[in-house]
C-alpha positions as CSV (number, residue, x, y, z in Angstrom):
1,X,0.0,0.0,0.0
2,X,2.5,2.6,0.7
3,X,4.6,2.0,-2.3
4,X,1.3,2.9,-4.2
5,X,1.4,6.1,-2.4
6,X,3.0,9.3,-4.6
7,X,5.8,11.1,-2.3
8,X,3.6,14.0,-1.7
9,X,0.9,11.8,0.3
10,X,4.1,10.3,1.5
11,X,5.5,13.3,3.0
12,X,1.8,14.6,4.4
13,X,1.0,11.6,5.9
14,X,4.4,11.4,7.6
15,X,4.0,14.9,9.4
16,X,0.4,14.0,9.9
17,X,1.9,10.6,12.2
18,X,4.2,13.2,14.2
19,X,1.8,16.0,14.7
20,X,-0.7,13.6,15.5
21,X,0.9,11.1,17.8
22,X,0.6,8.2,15.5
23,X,-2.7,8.7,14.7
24,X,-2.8,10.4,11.5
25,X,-5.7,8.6,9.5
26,X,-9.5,8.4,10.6
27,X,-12.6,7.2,9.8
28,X,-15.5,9.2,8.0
29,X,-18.2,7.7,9.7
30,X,-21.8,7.0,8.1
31,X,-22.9,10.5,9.4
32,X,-20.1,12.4,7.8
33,X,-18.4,12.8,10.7
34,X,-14.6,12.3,11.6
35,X,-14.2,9.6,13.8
36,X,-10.8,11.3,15.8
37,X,-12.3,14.9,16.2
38,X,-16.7,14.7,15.3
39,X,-16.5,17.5,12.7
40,X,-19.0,16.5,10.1
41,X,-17.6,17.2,6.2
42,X,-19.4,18.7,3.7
43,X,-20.8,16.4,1.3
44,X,-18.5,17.5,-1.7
45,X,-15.8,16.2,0.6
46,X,-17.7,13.1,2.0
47,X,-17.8,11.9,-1.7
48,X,-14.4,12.3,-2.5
49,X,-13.5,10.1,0.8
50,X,-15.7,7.3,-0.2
51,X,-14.6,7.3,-4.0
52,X,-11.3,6.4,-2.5
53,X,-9.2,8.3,-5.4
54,X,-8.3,11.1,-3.9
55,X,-6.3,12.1,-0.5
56,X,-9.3,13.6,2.0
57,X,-7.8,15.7,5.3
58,X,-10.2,16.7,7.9
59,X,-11.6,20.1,7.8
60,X,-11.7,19.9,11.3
61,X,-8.3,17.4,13.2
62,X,-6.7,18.0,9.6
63,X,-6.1,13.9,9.5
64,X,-6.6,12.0,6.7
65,X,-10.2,10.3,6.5
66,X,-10.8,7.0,5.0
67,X,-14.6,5.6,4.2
68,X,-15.8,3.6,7.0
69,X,-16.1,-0.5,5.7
70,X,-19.6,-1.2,4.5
């Protein structure tokens, strides 16, 4: 998985794991909510997360959100 990763998601997701304590990914939960810091996403950016093609940070914790498993 991360060789799959360009070195720009790389790099973010690396300062994301320091500034983050090792927790630099969460889950967009089925509300649309971050699962680390409960901001809800717009919907534009709920898509996008749930598409899976395109890196999605929090517009709240700034951590990278994944869609939850169905």
């Amino acid at each position: 998985m991360w060789g799959a990763l360009d070195a720009e998601s790389q790099a973010a997701y690396d300062a994301l794991w320091a500034r983050t304590q090792g927790h630099p990914v969460a889950v967009l939960n089925a509300d649309g909510a971050c699962s680390r810091c409960g901001v809800t996403q717009n919907s534009a950016a709920a898509q996008r997360v749930r598409r899976g093609d395109v890196l999605v940070k929090c517009s709240g914790c700034g951590r990278i959100l994944v869609a939850a498993e169905s």
